[in-house]
N, CA, C and O of each residue as an XYZ file, in Angstrom:
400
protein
N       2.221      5.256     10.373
C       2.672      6.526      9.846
C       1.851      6.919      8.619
O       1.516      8.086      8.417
N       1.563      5.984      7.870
C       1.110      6.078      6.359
C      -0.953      6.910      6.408
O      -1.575      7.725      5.726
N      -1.304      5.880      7.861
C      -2.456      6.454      8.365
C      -2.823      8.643      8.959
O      -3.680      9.516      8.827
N      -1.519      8.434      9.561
C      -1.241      9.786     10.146
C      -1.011     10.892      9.075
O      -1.312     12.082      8.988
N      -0.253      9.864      8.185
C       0.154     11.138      6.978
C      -1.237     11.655      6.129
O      -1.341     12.800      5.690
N      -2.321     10.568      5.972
C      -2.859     10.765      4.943
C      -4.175     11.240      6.128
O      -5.165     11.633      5.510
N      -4.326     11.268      7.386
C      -5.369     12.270      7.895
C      -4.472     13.896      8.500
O      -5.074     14.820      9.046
N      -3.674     13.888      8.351
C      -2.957     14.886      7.945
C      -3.318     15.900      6.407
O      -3.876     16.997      6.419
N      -2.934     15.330      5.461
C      -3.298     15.574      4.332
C      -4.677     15.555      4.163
O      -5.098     15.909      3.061
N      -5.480     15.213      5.028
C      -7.161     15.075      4.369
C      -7.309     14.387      2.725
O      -7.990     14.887      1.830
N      -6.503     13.155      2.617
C      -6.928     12.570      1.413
C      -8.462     12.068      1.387
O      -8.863     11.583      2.446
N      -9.307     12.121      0.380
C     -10.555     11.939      0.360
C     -11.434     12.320      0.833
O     -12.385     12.357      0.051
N     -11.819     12.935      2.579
C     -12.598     13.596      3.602
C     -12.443     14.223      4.582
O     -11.575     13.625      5.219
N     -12.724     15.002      5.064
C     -13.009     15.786      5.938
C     -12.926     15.236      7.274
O     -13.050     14.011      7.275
N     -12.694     15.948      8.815
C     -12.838     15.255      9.727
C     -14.470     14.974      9.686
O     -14.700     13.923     10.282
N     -15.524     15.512      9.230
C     -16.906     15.666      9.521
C     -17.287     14.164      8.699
O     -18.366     13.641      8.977
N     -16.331     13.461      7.640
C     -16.800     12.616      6.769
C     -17.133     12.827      5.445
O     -17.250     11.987      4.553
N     -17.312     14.336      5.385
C     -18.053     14.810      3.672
C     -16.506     14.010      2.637
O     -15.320     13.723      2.799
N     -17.325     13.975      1.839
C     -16.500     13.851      0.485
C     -15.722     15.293      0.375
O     -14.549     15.286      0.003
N     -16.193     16.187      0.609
C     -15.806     17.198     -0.206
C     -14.525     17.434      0.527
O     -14.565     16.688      1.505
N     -13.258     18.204      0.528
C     -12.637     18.584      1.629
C     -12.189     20.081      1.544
O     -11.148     20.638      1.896
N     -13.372     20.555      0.937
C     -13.714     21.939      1.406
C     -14.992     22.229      2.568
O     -16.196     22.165      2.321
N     -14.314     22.585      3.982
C     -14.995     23.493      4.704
C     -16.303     24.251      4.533
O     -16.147     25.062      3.620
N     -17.134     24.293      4.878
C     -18.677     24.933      4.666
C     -18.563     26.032      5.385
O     -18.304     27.176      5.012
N     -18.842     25.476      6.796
C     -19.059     25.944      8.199
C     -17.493     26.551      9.065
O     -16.463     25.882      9.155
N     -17.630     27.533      9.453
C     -16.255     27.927     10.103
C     -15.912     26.440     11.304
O     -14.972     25.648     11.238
N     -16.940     26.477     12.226
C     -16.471     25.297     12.852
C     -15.739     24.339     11.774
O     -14.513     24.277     11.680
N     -16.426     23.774     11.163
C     -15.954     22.748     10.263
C     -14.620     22.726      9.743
O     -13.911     21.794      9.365
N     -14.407     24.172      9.821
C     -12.896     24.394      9.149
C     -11.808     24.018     10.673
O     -10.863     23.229     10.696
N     -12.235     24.714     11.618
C     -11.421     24.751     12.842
C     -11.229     23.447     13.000
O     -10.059     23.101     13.165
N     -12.276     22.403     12.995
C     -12.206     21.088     13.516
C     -11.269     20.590     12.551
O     -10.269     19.983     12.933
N     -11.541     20.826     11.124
C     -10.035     20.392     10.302
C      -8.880     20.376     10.850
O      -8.233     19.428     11.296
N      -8.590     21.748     10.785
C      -7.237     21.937     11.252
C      -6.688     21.681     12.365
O      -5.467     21.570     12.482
N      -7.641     21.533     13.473
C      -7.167     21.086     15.092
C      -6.802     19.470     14.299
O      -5.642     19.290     13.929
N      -7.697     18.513     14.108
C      -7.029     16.949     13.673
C      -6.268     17.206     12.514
O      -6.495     16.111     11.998
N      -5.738     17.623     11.908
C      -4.625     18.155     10.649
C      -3.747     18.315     11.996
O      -3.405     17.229     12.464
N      -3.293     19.505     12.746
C      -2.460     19.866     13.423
C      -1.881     18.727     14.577
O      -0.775     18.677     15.115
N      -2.917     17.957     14.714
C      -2.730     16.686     15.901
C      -2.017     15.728     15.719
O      -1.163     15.158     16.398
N      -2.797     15.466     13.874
C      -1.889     14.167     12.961
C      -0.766     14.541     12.879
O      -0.036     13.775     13.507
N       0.074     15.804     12.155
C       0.946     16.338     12.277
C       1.958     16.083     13.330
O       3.089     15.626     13.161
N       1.275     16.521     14.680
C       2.250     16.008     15.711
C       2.521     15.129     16.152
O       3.406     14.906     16.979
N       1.459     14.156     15.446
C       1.759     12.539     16.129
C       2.776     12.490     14.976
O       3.847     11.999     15.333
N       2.740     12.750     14.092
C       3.628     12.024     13.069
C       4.935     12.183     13.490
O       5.727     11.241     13.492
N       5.341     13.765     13.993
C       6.853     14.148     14.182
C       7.104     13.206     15.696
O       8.216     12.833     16.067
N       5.719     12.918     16.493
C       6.404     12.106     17.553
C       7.252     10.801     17.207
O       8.390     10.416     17.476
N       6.158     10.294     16.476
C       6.080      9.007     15.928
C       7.779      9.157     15.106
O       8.554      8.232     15.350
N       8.267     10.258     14.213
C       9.306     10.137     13.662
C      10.343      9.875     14.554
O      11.139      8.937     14.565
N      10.178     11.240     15.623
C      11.569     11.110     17.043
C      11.921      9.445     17.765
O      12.977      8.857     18.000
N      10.546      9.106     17.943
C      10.675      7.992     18.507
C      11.349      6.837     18.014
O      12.183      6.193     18.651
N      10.823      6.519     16.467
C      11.665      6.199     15.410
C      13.172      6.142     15.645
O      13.934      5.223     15.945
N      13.323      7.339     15.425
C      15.282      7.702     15.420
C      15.649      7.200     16.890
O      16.688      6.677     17.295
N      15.006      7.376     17.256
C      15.503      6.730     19.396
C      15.907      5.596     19.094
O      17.084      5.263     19.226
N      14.870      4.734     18.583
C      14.764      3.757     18.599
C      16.256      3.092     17.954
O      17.219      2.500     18.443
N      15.896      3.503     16.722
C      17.520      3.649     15.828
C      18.421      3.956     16.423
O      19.545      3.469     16.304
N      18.118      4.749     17.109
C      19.743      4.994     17.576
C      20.586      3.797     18.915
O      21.707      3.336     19.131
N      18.913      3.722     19.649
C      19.438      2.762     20.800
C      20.105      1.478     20.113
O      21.290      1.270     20.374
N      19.480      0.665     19.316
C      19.937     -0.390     17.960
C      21.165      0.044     17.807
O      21.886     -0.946     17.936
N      21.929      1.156     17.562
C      23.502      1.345     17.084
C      24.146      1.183     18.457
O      24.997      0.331     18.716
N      23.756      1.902     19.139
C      24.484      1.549     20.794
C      24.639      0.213     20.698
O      25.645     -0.389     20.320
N      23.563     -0.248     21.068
C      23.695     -2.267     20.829
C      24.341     -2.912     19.983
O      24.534     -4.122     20.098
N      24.798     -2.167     18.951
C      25.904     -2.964     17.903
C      26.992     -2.339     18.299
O      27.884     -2.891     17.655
N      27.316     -1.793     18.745
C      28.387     -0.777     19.130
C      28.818     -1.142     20.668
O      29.511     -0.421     21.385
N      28.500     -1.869     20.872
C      28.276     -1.997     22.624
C      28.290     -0.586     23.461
O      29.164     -0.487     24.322
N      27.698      0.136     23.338
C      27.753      1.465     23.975
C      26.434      1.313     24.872
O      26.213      2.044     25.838
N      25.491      0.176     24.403
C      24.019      0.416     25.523
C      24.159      0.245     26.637
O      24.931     -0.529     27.204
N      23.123      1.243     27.223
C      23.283      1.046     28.733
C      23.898      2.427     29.623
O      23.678      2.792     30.778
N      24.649      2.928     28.674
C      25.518      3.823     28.998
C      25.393      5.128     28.756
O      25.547      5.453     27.579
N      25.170      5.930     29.489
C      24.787      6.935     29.839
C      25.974      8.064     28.542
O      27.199      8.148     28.621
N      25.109      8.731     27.533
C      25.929      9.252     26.462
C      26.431     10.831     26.827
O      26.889     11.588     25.971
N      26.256     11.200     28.302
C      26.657     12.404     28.553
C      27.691     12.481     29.783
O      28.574     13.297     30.047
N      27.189     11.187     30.508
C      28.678     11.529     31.739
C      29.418     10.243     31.615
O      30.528     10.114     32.131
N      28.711      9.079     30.800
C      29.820      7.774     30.766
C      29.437      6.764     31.832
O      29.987      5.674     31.988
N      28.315      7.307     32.633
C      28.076      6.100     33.852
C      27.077      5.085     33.433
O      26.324      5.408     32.513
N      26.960      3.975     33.935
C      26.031      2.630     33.737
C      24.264      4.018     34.029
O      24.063      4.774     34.979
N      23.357      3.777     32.713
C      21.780      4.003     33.058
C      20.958      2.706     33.787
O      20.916      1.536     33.406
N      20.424      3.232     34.780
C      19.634      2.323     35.754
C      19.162      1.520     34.513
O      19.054      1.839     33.329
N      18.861      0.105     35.340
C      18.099     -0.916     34.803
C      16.679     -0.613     34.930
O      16.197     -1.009     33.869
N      16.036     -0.278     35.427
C      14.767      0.429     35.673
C      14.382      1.668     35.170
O      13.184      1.923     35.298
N      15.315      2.785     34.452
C      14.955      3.319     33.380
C      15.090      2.903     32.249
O      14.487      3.440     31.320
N      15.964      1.782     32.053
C      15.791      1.305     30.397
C      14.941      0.226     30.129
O      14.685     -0.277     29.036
N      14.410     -0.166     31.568
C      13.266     -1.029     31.435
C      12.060     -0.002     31.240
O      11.107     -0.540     30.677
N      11.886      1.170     31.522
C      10.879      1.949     31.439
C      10.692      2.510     30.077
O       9.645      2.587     29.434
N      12.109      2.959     29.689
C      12.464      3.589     28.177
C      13.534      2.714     27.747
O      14.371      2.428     28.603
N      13.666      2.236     26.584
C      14.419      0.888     26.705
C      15.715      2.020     25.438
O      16.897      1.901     25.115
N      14.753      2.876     25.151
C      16.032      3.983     24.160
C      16.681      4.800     24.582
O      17.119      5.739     23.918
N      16.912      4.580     25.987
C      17.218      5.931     26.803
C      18.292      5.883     26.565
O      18.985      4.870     26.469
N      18.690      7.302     26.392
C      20.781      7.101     25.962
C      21.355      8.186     27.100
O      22.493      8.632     26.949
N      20.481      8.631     28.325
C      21.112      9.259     28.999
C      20.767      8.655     30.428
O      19.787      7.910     30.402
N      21.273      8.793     31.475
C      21.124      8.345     32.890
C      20.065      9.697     33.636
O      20.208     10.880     33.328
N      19.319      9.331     34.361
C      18.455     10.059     35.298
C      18.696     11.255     35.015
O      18.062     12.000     34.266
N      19.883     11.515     35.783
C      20.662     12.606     36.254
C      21.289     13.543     35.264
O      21.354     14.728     35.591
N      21.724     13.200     34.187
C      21.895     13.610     32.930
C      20.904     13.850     32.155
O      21.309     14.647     31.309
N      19.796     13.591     31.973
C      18.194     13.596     31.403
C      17.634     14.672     32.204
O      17.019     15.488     31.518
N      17.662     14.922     33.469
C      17.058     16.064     34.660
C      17.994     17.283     34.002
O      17.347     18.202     33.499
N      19.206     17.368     33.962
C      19.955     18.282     33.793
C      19.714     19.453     32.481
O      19.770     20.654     32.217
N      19.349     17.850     31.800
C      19.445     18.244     30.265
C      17.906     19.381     30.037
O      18.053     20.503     29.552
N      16.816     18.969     30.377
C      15.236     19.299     30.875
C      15.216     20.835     31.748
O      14.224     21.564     31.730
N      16.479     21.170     32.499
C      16.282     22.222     33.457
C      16.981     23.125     32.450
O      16.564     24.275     32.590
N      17.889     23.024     31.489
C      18.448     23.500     30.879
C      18.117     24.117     29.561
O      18.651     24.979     28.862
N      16.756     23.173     29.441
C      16.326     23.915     28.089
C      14.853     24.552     28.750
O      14.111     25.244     28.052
């Protein structure tokens, strides 16, 4: 995270390498901001995933894992082997996806 944040921020350089982290060249600027905008989104992935993660951990102290947090049924063993944070079942996850 600490990596993402700080090529996010452009601490010290440029994507090009300059010291400076002022832009010359218009490209130069675009290419900034496309890896600025990228780090950015890895970071908020990287955060969501985080909280999943967290959250699946409370299920497991809670004994709630496993269990599907929208209709109450057992989640396949083969999706939580795939996504081990999954807090919804297939079918509840499809629903949820067509809906937004």
């Amino acid at each position: 995270m600490r990596r993402l944040e700080d090529e996010a921020c452009r601490k010290g350089s440029d994507a090009a390498g300059d010291l400076s982290t002022i832009p010359i060249h218009p490209a130069d600027m675009a290419t900034d901001t496309q890896q600025q905008d990228m780090s950015l989104t890895f970071m908020e992935n990287e955060n969501v995933q985080l909280q999943e993660i967290d959250d699946a951990l409370e299920r497991i102290r809670e004994e709630r894992f496993g269990r599907c947090e929208e209709c109450g049924g057992d989640i396949a063993l083969a999706r939580l082997r795939a996504i081990p944070y999954a807090s919804l079942c297939v079918d509840c996850r499809r629903r949820e996806e067509e809906a937004a």
